[in-house]
C-alpha positions in Angstrom: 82.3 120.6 115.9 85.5 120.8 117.8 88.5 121.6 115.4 91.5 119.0 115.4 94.2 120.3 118.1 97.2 119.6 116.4 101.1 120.1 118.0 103.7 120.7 115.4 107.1 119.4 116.1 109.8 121.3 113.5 114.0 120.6 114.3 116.7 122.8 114.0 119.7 122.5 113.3 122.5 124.4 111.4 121.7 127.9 109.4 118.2 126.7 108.6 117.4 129.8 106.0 113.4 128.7 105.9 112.9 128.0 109.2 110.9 131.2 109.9 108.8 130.5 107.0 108.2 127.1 107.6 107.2 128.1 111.0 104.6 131.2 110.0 102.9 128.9 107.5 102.2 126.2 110.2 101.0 128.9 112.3 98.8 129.8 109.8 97.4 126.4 109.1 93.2 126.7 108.8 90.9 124.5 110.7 93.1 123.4 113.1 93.7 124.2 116.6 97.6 124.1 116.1 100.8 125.0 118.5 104.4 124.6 116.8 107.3 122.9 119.1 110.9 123.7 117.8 113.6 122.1 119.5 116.8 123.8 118.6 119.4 120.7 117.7 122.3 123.7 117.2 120.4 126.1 115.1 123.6 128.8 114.3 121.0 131.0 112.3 119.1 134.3 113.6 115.6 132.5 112.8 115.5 130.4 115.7 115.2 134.1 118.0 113.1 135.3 115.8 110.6 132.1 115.9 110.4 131.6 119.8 109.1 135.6 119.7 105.6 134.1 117.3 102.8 133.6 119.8 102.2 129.8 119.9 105.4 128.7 119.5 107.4 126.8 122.7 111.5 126.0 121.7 113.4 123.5 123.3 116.7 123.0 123.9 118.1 119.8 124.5 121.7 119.5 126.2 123.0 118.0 123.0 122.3 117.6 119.4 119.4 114.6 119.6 119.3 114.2 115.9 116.2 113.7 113.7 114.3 110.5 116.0 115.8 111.8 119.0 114.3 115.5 118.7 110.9 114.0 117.1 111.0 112.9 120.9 111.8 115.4 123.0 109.0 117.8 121.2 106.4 114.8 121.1 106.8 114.6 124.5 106.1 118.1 125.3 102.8 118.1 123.1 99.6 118.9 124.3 97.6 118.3 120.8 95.7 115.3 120.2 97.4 114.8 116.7 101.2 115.4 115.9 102.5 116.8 112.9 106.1 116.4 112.3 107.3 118.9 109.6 110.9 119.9 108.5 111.9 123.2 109.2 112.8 123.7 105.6 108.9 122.7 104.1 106.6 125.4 104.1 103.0 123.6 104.3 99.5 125.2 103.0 97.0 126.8 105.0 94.9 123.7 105.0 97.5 121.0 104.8 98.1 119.7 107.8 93.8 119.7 108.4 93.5 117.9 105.6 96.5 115.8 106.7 94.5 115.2 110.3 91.0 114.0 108.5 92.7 111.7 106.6 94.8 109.8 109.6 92.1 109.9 111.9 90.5 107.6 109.7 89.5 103.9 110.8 92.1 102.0 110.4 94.8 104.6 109.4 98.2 104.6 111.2 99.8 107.8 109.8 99.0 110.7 106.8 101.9 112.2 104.3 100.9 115.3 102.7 102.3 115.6 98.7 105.7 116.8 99.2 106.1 119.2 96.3 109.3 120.8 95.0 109.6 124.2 95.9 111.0 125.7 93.2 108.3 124.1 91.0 105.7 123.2 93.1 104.1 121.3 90.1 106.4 118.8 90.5 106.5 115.9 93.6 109.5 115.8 95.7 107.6 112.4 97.1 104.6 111.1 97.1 105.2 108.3 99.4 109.1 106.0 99.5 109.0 103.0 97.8 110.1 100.3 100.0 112.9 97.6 98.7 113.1 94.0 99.9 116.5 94.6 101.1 115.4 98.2 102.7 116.1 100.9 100.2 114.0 103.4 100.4 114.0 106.8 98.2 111.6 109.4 97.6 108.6 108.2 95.4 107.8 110.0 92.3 110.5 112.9 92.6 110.2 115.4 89.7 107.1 114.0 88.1 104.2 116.5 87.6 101.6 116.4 90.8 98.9 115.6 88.5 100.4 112.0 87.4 100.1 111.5 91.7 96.5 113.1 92.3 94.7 110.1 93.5 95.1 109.3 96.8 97.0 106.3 97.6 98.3 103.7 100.6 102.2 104.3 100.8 104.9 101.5 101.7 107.3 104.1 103.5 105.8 107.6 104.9 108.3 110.9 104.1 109.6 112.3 107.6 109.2 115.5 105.5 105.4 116.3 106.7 102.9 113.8 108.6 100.6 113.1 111.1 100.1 110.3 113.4 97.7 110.6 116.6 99.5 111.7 119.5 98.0 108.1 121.2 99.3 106.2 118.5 103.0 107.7 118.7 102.7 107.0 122.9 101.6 103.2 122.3 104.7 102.7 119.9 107.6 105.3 121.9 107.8 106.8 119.1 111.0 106.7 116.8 114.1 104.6 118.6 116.5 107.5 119.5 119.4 105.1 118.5 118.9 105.7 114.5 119.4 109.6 115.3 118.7 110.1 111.7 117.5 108.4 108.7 115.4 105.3 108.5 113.4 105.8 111.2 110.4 107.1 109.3 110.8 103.0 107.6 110.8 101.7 110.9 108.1 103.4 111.9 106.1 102.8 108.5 106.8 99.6 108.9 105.8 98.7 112.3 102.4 100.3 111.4 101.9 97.9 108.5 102.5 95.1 111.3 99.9 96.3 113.3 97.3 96.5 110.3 97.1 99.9 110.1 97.4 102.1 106.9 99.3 105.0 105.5 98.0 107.4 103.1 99.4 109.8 101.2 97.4 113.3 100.6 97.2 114.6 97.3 96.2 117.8 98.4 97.8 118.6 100.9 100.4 120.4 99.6 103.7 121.3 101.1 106.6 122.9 99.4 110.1 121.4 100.4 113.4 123.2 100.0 114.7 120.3 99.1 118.6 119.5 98.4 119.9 116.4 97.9 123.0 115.4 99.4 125.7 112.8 100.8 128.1 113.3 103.1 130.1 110.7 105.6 127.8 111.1 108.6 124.7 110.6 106.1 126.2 107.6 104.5 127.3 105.9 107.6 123.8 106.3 109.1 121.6 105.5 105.8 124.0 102.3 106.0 123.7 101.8 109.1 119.9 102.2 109.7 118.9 100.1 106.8 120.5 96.9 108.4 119.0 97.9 112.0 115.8 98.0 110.3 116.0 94.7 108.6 117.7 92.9 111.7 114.8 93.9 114.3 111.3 94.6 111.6 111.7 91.3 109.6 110.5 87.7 110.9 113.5 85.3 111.2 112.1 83.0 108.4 111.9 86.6 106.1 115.4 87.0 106.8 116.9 83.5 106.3 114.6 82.9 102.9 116.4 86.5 101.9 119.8 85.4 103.1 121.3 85.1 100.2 120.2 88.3 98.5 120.7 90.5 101.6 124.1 89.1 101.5 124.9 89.9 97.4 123.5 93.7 98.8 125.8 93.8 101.1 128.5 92.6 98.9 127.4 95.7 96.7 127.0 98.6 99.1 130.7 97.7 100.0 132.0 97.6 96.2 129.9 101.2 96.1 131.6 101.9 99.6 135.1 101.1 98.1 134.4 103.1 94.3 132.9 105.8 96.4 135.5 106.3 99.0 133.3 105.7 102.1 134.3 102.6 103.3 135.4 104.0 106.5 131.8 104.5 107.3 130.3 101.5 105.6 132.3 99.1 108.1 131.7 101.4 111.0 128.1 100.6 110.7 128.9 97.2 110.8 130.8 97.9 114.1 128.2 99.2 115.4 125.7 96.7 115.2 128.1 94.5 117.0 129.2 96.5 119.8 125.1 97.3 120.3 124.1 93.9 119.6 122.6 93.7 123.2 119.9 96.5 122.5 119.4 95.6 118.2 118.2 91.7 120.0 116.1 94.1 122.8 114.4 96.2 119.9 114.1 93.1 117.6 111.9 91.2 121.0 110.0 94.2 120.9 109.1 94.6 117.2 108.4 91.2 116.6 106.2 91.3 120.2 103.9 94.1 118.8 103.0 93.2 115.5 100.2 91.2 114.4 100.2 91.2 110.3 102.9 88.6 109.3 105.7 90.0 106.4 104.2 88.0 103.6 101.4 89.9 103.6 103.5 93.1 103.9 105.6 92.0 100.9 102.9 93.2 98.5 103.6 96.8 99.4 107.4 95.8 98.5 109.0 96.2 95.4 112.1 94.5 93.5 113.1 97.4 91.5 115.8 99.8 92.9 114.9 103.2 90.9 115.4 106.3 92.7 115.2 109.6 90.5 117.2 111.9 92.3 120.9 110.0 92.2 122.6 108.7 89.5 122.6 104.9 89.2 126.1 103.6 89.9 127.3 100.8 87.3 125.6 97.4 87.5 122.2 98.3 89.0 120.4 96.8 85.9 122.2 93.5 86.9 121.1 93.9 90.7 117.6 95.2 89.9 117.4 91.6 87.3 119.0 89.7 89.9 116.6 91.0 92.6 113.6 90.7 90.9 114.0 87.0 89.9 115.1 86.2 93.7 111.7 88.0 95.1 109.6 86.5 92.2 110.6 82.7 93.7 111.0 84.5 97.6 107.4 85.9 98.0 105.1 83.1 97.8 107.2 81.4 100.3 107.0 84.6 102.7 103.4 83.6 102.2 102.9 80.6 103.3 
């Protein structure tokens, strides 16, 4: 049998200290046919010269920093694989990861494969086994710092990790990919979610095993995206009758991302978001024709993957969440039969 032939796309940006590592272990990946596209965002660290000296190994450069979705892009395009995997240049995978990854997403009726994100200072432990996907379009990672063997089974995800997965490189054509416009953050949702509409799967790996330098963080760019993102998602992947029979809870959300934005000092970037989707209006109504064009599996039977409960492990819960989360849950108890119908 022919092995896979897999293209790895891997960004850089920044010192990036495990960027050489990340890239020998996909070059070492077994059972695959595998070539490793890095395109250098503004990597400031020596590993970049060192990686574009490994045999198999093309870097690009584009003219400006393109951001997560927009450098997905530019390497994608440049793949000659029949399957892309998109790996961070911080997660180092194992030797049969991203094969395992491939036999699993090519599949009937699979969309995309996450391998099991482990932490790597204790690779016993997740980092994510899948994001959980709230109503109003939260998303965290799934089952961060629980032992791998409570998340051993594999399992359909709502929301697939941008960390490390694998879609067919025919797939990623018919849907253009990630929307350069989100730059970063969200657009793994997006693109979890227009899969869902199209009836296809996702499936998280159990083993296939990566181990992610991972380090939470916030800053005001990250904020003002997240933000951001999360409302162009909702605006252009929900029906209209999902959003008006959520009106009113989208709208409390809001009210509470901008009391966090106010406690937490960001609301400089909270209501630039909001500027934004206004002065890019024309193209949010563009993507939204498009979404809503393409998909064929209604929301109401996507709501099941959907959950009430906002619970990530890896932040602290600012005050009142048990009053959102109560509040939540009773509006999506009375809201999903009606999404439904």
């Amino acid at each position: 049998m022919n092995r896979p032939t897999v293209t790895a796309v891997m960004l850089a940006y920044g010192a990036e200290p495990w960027l050489v590592d990340a890239a020998r272990a996909v070059l070492a990946s077994t059972d695959v046919d595998i070539e490793l596209i890095v395109v250098d965002n503004g990597c400031t660290g020596d590993g970049i010269d060192i990686v574009k000296g490994f045999p198999g190994v093309r870097v690009l450069r584009p003219e400006e920093n393109t951001g997560y979705a927009g450098g997905c892009r530019v390497g994608a395009a440049e793949a000659t694989g029949d399957w892309l995997a998109f790996v961070n240049s911080d997660a180092v995978v194992a030797p049969d990861a991203l094969a395992k990854t491939v036999a699993v997403a090519a599949e009937p009726g699979v969309g995309a494969a996450m391998a099991s994100i482990r932490l790597a200072d204790a690779p016993e432990l997740i980092n994510t086994s899948g994001n959980p996907l709230h109503f109003t379009g939260l998303s965290w990672a799934g089952g961060n710092g629980e032992p791998a063997s409570a998340h051993a089974r594999r399992t359909r995800v709502p929301s697939l990790s941008g960390c490390c997965f694998v879609i067919s490189r025919q797939l990623w054509q018919q849907l253009d990919g990630f929307a350069a416009e989100y730059f970063a953050y969200h657009e793994d949702t997006e693109l979890s979610l227009r899969l869902w509409q199209r009836g296809l799967r996702l499936e998280y790996v159990p083993d296939a095993v990566v181990r992610h330098h991972y380090e939470f963080s916030r800053n005001n760019l990250k904020l003002y995206l997240v933000e951001r993102n999360r409302l162009v998602t909702l605006l252009t992947a929900y029906e209209a009758r999902t959003l008006v029979v959520l009106a009113p809870v989208l709208l409390l959300t809001e009210a509470a991302m901008l009391a966090a934005a106010l406690a937490g000092g960001w609301t400089k970037q909270k209501v630039r978001g909001w500027g934004w989707l206004w002065r890019n209006r024309g193209w949010v109504r563009a993507r939204r024709r498009q979404l809503q064009t393409e998909r064929t599996v209604p929301d109401g039977v996507i709501a099941e993957l959907m959950t009430a409960r906002v619970a990530p492990s890896n932040v602290d819960s600012p005050p009142g969440m048990g009053v959102f989360n109560a509040v939540a849950a009773g509006y999506w108890a009375l809201a999903k039969p009606l999404l439904r119908r």
